[in-house]
Backbone as a chain_set.jsonl record, in Angstrom:
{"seq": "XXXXXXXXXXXXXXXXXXXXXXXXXXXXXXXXXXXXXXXXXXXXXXXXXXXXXXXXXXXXXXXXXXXXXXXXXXXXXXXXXXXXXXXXXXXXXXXXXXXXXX", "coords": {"N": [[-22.352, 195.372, 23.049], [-20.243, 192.805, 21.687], [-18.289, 192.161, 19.541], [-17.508, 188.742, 18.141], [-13.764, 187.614, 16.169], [-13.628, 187.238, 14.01], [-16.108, 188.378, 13.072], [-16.182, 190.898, 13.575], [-13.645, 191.351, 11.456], [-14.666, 190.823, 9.106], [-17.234, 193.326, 9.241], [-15.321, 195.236, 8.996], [-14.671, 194.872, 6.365], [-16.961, 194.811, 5.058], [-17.301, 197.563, 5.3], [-15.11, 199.002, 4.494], [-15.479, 198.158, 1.742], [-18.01, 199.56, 1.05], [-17.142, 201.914, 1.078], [-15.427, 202.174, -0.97], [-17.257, 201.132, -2.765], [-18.534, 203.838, -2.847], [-16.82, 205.6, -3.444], [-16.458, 204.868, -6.294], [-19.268, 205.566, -7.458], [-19.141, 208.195, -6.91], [-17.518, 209.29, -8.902], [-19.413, 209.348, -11.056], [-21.913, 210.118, -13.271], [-24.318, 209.908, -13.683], [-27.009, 208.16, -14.96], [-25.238, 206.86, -17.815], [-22.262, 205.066, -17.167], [-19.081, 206.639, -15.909], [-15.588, 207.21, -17.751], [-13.77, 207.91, -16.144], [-14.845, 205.95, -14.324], [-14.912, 203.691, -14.655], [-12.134, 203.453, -15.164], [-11.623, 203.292, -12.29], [-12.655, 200.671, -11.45], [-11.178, 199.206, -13.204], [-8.842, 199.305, -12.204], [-9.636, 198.506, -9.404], [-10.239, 195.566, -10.413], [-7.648, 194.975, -11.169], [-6.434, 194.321, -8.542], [-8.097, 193.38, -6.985], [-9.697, 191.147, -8.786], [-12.045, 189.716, -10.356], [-14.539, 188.519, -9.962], [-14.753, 189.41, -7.286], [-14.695, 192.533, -7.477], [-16.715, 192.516, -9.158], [-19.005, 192.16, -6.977], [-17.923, 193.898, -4.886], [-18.594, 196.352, -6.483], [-21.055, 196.215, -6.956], [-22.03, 195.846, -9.601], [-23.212, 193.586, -12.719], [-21.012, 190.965, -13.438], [-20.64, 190.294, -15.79], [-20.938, 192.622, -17.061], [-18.702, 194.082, -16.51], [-16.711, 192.463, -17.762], [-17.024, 192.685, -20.264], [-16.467, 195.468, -20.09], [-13.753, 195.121, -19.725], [-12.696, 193.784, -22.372], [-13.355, 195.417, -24.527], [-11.654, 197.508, -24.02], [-9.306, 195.949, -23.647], [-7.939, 195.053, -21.92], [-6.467, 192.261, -20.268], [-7.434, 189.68, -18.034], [-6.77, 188.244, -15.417], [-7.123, 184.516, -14.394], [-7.636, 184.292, -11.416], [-7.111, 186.553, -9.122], [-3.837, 187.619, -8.0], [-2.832, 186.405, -5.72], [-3.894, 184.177, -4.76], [-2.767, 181.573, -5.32], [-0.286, 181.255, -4.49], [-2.26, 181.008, -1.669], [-3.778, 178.834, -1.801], [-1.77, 176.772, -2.406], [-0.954, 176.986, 0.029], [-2.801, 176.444, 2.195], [-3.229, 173.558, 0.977], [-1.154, 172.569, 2.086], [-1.0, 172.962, 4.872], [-3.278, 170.681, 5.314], [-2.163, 168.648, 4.11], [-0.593, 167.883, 6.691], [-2.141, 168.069, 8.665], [-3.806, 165.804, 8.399], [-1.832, 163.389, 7.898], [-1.276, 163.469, 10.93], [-3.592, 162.07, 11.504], [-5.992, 163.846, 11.338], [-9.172, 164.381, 9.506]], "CA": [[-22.359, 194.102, 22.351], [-19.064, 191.825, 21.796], [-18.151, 190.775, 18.284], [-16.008, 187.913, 17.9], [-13.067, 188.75, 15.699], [-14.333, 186.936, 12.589], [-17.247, 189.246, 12.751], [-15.213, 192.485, 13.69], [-13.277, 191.706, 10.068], [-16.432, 191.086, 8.532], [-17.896, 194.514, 9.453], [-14.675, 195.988, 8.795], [-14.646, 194.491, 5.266], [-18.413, 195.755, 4.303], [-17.377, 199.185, 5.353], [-14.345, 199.174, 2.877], [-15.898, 197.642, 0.201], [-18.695, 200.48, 0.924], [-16.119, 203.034, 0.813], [-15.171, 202.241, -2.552], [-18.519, 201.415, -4.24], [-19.21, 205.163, -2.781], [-15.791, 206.399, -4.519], [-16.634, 204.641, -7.492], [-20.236, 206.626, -7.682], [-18.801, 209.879, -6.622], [-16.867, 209.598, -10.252], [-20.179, 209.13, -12.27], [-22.738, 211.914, -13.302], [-25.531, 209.575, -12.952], [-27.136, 207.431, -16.399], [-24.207, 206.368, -18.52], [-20.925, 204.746, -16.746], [-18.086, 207.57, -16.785], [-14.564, 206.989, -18.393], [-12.971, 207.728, -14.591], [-15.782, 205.5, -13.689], [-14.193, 202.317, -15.217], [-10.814, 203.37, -14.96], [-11.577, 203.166, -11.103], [-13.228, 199.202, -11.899], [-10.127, 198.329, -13.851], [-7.901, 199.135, -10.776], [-10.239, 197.021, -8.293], [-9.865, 194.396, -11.058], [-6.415, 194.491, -10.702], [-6.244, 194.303, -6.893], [-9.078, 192.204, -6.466], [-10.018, 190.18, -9.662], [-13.161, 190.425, -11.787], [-14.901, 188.52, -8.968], [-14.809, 190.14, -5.949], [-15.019, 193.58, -7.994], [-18.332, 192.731, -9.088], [-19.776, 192.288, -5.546], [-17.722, 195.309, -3.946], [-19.158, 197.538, -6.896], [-22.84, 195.802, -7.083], [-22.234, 195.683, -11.104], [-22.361, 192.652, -13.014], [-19.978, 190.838, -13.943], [-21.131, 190.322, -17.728], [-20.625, 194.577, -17.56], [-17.081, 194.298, -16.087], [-15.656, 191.645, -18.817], [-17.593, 193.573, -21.519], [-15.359, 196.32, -20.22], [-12.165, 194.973, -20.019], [-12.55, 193.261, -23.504], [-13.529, 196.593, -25.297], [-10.3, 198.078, -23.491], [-8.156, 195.287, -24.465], [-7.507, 194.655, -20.933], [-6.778, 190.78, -20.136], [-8.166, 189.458, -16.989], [-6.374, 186.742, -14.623], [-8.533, 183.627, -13.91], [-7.547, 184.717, -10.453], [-5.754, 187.215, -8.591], [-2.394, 186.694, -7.777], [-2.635, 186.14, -4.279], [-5.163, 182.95, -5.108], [-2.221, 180.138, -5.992], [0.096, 180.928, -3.065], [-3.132, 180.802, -0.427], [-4.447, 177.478, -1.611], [-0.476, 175.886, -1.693], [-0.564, 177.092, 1.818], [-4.174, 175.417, 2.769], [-2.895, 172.152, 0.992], [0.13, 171.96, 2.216], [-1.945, 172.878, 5.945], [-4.357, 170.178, 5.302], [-1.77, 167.308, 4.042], [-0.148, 168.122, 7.568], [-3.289, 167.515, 9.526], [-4.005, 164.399, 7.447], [-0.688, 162.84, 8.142], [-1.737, 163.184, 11.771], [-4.727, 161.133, 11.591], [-7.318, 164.726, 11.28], [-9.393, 164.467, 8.107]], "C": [[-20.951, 193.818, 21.844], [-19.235, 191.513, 20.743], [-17.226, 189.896, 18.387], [-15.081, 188.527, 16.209], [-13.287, 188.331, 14.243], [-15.344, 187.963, 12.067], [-16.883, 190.515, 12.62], [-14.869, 192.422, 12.081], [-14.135, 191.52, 9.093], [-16.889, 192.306, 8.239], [-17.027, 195.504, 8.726], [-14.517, 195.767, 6.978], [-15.581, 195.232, 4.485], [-17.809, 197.316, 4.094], [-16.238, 199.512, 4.504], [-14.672, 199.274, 1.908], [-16.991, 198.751, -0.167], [-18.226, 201.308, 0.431], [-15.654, 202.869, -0.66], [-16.152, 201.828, -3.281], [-18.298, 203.206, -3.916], [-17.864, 206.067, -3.572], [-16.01, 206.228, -5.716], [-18.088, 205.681, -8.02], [-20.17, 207.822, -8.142], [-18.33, 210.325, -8.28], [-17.906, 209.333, -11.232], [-20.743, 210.251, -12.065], [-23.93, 211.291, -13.221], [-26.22, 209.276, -14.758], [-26.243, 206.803, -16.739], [-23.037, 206.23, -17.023], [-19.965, 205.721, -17.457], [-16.978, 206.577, -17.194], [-13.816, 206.461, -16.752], [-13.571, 206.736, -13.818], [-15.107, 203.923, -13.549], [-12.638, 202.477, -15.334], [-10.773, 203.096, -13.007], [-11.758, 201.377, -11.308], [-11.909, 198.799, -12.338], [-9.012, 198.452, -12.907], [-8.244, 197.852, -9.689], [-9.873, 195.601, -9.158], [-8.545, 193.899, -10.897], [-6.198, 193.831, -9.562], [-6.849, 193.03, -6.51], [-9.434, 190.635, -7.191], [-11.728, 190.562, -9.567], [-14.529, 190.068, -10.602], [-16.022, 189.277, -7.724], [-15.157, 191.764, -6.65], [-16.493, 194.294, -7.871], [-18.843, 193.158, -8.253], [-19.254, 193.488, -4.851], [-18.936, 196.476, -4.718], [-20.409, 197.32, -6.887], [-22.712, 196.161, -8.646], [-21.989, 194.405, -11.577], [-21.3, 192.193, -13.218], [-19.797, 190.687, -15.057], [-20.526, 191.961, -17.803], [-19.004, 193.913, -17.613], [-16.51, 193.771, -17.301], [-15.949, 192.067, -19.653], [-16.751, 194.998, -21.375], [-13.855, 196.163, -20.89], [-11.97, 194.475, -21.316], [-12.499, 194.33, -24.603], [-12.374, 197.358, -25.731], [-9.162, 197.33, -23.707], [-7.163, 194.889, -23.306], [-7.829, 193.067, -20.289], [-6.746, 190.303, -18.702], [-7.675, 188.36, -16.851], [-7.477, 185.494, -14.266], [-8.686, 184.121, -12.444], [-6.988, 185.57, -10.141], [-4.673, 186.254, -7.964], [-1.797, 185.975, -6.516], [-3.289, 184.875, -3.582], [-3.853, 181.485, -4.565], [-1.582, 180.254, -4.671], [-0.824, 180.495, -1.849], [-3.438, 179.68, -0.829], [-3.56, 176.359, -1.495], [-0.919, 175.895, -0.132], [-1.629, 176.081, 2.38], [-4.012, 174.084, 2.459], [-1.949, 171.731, 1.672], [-0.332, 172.069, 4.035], [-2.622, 171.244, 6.436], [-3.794, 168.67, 5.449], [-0.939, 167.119, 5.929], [-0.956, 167.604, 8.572], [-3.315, 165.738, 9.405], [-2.375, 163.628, 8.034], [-0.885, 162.206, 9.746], [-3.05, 162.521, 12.622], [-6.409, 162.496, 11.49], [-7.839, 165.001, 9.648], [-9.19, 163.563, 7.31]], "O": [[-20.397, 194.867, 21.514], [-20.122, 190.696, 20.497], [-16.093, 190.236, 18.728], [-15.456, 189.394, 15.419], [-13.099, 189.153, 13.347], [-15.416, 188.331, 10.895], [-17.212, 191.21, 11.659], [-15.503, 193.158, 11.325], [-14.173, 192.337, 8.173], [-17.022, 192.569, 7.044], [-17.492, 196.399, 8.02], [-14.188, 196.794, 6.383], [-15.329, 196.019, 3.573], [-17.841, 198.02, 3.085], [-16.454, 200.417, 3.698], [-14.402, 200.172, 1.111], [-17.114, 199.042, -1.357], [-18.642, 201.692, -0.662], [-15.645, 203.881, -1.361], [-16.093, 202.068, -4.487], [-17.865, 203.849, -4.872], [-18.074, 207.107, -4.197], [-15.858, 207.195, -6.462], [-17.91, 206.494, -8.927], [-20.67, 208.416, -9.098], [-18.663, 211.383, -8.812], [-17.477, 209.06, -12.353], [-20.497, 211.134, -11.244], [-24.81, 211.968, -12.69], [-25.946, 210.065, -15.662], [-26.108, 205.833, -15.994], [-22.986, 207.038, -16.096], [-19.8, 205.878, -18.667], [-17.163, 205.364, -17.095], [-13.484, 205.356, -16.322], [-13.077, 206.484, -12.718], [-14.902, 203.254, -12.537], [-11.98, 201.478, -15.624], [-9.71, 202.672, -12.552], [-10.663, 200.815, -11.287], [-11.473, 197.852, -11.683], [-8.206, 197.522, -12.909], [-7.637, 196.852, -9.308], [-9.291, 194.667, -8.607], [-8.253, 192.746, -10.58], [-5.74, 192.69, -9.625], [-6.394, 192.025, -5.964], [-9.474, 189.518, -6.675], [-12.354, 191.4, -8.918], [-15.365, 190.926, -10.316], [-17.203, 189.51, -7.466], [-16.172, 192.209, -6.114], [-17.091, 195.244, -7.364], [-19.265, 194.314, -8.278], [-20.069, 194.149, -4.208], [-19.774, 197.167, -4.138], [-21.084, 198.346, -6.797], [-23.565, 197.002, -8.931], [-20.957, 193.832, -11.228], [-20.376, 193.006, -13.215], [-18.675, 190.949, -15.491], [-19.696, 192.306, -18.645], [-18.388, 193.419, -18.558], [-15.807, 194.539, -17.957], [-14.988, 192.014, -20.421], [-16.398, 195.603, -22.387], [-13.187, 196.628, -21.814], [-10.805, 194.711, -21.639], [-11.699, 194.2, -25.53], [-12.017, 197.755, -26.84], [-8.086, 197.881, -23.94], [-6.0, 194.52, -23.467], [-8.933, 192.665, -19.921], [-5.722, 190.694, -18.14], [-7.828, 187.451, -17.666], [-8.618, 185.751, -13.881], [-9.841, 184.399, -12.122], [-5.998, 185.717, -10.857], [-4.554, 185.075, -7.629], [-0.788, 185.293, -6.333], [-3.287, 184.569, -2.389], [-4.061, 180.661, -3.675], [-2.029, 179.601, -3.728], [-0.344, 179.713, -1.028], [-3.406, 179.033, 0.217], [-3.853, 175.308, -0.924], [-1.143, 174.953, 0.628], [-1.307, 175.036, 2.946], [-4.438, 173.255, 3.263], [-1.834, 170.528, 1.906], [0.079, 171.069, 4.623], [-2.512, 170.744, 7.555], [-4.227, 167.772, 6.171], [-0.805, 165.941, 6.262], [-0.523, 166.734, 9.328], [-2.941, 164.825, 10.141], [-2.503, 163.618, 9.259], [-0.761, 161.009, 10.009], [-3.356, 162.485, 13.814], [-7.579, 162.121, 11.559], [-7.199, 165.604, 8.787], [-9.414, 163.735, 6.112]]}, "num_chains": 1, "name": "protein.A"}
């Protein structure tokens, strides 16, 4: 079976994002959230934003910001990689548009 390549990075995405819920686990003892547990979370937060975190780790996101607030750690509306990608898509889009698409 043939994925197209949307789907390939798709697949390849899940199985990352797997890979690090299952790192994040590995660092608990099972009941209570460890210390290393949420110091792993406040990395993805970095990287990722509060977001995307959530859904990699399958924890709310009410937990997460109840973390970082406790910790005194202040949380981007976005990651940083947000403002440049949506310049780029406008500045894409007015380009099209100019040419009569859209």
């Amino acid at each position: 079976m043939t994925h197209t390549p949307h789907a390939t990075l798709r697949i390849l995405a899940d199985y990352f994002n797997e890979e690090k819920r299952w790192e994040f686990e590995a660092k608990g003892e099972g009941g209570r959230y460890t210390e290393a547990q949420r110091a792993c979370a406040f990395e993805l937060i970095e990287e990722y934003g509060i977001r995307a975190t959530a859904r990699i780790l399958k924890i709310p996101r009410r937990t997460l910001q109840r973390w970082c607030r406790t910790n005194g750690i202040r949380v981007r509306r976005c990651p940083s990689w947000v403002r440049p990608w949506a310049e780029r898509r406008r500045k894409k889009r007015r380009f099209w548009q100019y040419r009569g698409y859209g």
